[in-house]
N, C-alpha and C positions, 0 to 999 in steps of 0.2 A: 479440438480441445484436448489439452492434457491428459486428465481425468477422463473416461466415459463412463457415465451413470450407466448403474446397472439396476437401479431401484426409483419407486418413484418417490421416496424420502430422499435420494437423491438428486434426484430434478428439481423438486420445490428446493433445498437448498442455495442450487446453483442459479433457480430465478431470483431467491433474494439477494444473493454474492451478484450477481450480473446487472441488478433492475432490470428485469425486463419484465416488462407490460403487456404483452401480446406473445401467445402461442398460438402457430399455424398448426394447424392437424389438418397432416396430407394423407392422401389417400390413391390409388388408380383404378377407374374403371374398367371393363372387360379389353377395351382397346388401349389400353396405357397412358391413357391422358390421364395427367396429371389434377385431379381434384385439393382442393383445401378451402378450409372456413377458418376463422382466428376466434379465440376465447380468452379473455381475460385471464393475468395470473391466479386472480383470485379463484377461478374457477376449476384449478388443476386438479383441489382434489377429489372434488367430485368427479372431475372425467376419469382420473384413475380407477376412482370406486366403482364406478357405472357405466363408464362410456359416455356420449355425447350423441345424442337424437338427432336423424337427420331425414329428409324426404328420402329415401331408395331408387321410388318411382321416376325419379329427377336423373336419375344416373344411368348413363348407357350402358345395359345391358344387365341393370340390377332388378327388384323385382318391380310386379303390375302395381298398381293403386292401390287396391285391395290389400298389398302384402307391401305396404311402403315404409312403415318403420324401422329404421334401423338404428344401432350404434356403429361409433367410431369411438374405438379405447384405445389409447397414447400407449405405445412400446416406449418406456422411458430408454431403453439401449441406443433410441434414434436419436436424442436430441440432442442438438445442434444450436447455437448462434447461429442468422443469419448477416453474414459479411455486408451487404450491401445496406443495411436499415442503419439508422442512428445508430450509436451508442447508448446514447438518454433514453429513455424508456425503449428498451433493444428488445429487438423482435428472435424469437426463435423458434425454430420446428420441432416437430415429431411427428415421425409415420404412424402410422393407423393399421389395427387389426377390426373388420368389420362384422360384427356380429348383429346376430338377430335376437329382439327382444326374448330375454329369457337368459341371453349370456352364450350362446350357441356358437361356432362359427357359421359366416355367410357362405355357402357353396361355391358362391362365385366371386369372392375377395382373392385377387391375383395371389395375397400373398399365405393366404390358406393354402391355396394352389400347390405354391412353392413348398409350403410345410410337410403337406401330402408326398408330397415327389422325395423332399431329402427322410422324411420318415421311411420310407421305401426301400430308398439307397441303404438306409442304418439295417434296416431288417434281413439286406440280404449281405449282411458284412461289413459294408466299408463303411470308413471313417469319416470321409468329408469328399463332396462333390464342390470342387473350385473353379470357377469361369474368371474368363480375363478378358474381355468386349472390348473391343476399338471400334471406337465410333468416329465417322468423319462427320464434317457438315460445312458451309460455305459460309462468309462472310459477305452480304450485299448492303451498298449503300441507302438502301431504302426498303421499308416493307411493302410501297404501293407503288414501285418506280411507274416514269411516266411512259405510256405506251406497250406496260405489261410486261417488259422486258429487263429482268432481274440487272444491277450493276456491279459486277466485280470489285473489289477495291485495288484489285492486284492483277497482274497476269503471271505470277510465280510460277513454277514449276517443284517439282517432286523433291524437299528437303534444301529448298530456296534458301539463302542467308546473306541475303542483300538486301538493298532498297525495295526488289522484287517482293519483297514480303511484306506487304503495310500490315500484319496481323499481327507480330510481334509481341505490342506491348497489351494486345488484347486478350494475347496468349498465356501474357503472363501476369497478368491483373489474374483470370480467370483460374488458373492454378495456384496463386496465392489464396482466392477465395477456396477455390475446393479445400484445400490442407485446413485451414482455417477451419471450415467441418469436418476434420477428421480423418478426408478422404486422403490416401495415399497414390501421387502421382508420378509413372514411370520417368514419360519421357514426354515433348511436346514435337512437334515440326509443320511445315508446310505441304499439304497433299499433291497430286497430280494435276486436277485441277485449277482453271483461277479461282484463288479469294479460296481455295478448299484447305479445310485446318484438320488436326488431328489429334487429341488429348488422351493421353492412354492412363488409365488406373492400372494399379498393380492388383493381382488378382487375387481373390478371396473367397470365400464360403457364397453359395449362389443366393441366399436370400438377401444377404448384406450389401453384394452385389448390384442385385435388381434396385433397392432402395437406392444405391450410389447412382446406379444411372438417372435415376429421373433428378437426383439431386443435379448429377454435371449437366445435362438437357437445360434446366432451368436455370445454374451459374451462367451458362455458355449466354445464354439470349439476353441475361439482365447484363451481363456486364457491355455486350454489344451495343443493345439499348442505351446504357451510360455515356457512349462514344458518339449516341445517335444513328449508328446502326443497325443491322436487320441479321441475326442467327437464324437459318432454318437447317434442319434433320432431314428435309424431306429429298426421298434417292436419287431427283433426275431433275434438279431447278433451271439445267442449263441445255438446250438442244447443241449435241457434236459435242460435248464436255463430258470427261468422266463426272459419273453421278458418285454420290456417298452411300455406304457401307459400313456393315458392321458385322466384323469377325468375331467369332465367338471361339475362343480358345476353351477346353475344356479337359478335367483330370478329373479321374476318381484317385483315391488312396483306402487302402487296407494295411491294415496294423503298422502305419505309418509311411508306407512305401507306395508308390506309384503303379498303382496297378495295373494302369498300360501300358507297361514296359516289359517287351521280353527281351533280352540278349541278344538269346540263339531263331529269333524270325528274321527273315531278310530285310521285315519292313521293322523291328522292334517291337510288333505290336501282338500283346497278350493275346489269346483265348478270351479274356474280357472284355479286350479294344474294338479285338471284331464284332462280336457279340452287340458292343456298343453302339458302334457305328451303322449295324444291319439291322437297330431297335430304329437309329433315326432314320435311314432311308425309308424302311418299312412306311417310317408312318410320315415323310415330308411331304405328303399332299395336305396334314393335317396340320401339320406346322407352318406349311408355306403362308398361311394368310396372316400371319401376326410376325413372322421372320423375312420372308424372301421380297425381295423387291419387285412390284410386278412387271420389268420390261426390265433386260441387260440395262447394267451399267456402263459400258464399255463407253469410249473405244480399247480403254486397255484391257488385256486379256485377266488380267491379276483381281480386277473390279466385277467380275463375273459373280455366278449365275447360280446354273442347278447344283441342287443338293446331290451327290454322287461319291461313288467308292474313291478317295483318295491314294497316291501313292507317287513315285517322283515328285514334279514338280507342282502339280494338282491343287490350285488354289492356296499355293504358300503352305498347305497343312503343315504344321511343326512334328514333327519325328518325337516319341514320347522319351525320357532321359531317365535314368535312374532319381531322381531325384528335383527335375523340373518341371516344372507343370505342364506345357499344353501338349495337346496330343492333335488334337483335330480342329477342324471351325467350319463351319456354314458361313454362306454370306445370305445377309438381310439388311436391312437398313434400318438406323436407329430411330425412325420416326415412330413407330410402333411404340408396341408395350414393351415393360422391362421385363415384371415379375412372370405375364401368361407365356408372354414365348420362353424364357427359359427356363421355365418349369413343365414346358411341355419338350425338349428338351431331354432333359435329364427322365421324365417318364417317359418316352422313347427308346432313349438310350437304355432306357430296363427291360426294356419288351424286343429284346434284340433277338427275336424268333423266325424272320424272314426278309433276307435283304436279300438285295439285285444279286445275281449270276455276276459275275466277273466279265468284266469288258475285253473284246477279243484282242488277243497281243500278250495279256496283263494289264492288272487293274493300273489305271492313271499314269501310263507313258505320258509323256511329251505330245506326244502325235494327237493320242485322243483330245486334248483339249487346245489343239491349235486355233486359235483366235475363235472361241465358244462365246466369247461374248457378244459378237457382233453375228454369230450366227444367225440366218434364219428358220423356219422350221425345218422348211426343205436341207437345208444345208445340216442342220442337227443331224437327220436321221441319217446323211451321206455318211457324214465323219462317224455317226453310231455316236454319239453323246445322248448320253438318257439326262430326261426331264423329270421322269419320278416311276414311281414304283410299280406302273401297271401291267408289267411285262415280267415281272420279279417269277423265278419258280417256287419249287420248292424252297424251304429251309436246307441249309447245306449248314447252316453256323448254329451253334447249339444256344437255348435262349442265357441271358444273362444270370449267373445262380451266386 
């Protein structure tokens, strides 16, 4: 939309300029599945005033019976037309901030989460914490094929642009819907995989972010559905086929500048980047279960793994620029949550008080990550590729201040 409402005298506005008849108020659980109920127009202002009552007890990972009440109160900054509904009485969303009766926040709303972590970021300085996700995911002919065995629509290869590609026009239905709400989209192409696709957002403030992912998660599967098809996220649909991933590009900025930038290091990378980086190693056993995939993606080595000190050519990590954004990435898989994993994340990246000892050689040669993805255990610990952090010594990097 042209306009984005910043007010909810704003959004009643634009549901009478639009007609639309139904508001979705979404939400996500602890595991990032995507929740929402729908409410009449008529009923906007009260949920602005108050929120909108819902079981809790019902929600994965929200409270017992006993403690089941809650609200869902409408962030007017979210809403959106949904592309895919009529026009005539048009459907549109807003995300949800989940509190507990009284007006409180819920402890455990992903995107409190996320508020905590960039309120953190602001206290010790910087400006703005921006991620930039690429998320892959497959295109199969069916969601129950017969015999269990997922169907390709393509057998394409990596930035395909022939007939090899039958995903094309689904690519770009689904990019016309994302822009349509809002979202700003880089680039589109064909993965390594068959039938595997790639839609990248341009990247932005992390809470804005997490909300954009579940919104593309949900364009990606309805427009499929539209074709008769089948969208899944999930990292390893195909045995012997790269599985899907999701890089997480990631910058802080202070007084305008890219704080992960130095000059004069050999890798470019500040006193703050390391700092950054040895918050997330520190704590990737505690991120892995909502970011990392649990088995290689492989068989390409680029579709990998553990969470580790980057440097060469090290999981593509981007080198930080004066002035451009990513600096580093984990891989995970976008089946997951948006908001818990990258706002655990970014609180990680704060607590950068003890990360791994340096891989012998130098951190992230070439050599250390020789074909890591198809490793086995025994083979990890040959080549010395660490899996996580339980070997880490002392602090050698000073925490993030």
């Amino acid at each position: 939309m042209a306009d984005q409402p910043r007010s909810a005298a704003d959004v009643i506005e634009l549901v009478r300029e639009h007609d639309v008849r139904f508001i979705r108020l979404w939400f996500t659980d602890v595991l990032g599945q995507l929740k929402s109920f729908s409410v009449n127009a008529s009923e906007l202002e009260d949920a602005f005033a108050g929120g909108m009552g819902f079981d809790g007890s019902s929600i994965t990972g929200f409270n017992p019976i006993e403690e089941s009440d809650m609200l869902a109160v409408p962030d007017p900054s979210t809403f959106a037309l949904i592309p895919w509904r009529p026009e005539e009485d048009a459907v549109a969303r807003m995300f949800c901030d989940v509190q507990v009766p009284g007006g409180g926040p819920y402890e455990g709303d992903p995107r409190w989460i996320m508020r905590r972590a960039l309120k953190r970021a602001e206290d010790l300085g910087f400006d703005a914490y921006n991620i930039g996700p690429e998320l892959e995911y497959f295109y199969f002919r069916s969601a129950k094929p017969e015999g269990g065995v997922p169907e390709p629509l393509d057998e394409g290869g990596y930035f395909d642009l022939t007939t090899l590609d039958a995903g094309s026009d689904l690519r770009r239905e689904t990019v016309l819907a994302l822009e349509k709400m809002g979202i700003h989209v880089e680039y589109t192409h064909h993965e390594v995989g068959p039938s595997q696709h790639e839609v990248d957002m341009r990247y932005k403030n992390a809470l804005e972010m997490a909300d954009d992912c579940m919104t593309y998660r949900i364009v990606v599967k309805e427009y499929a559905m539209k074709y008769g098809y089948h969208a899944t996220f999930m990292p390893k649909p195909l045995f012997g086929e790269n599985g899907s991933g999701m890089h997480v590009h990631q910058s802080l900025s202070r007084d305008g500048k890219n704080a992960f930038y130095d000059e004069d290091d050999p890798y470019y990378l500040s006193p703050v980047a390391k700092s950054f980086i040895a918050g997330q190693l520190k704590h990737a056993r505690e991120i892995s279960p909502r970011l990392v995939a649990p088995q290689p993606l492989g068989p390409d080595p680029g579709a990998a793994l553990s969470p580790r000190q980057g440097g060469g050519d090290a999981g593509r990590a981007s080198l930080p620029r004066p002035r451009r954004q990513p600096l580093s990435l984990l891989r995970g898989d976008a089946a997951g949550g948006s908001g818990g994993g990258r706002e655990g994340l970014r609180a990680a990246g704060a607590d950068g008080a003890e990360p791994l000892p340096p891989l012998p050689g130098g951190a992230g040669t070439p050599g250390d990550r020789a074909a890591a993805g198809d490793a086995g255990r025994g083979d990890r610990a040959r080549r010395r590729v660490r899996v996580g952090p339980a070997d880490a010594g002392r602090a050698h990097l000073p925490p993030l201040r």
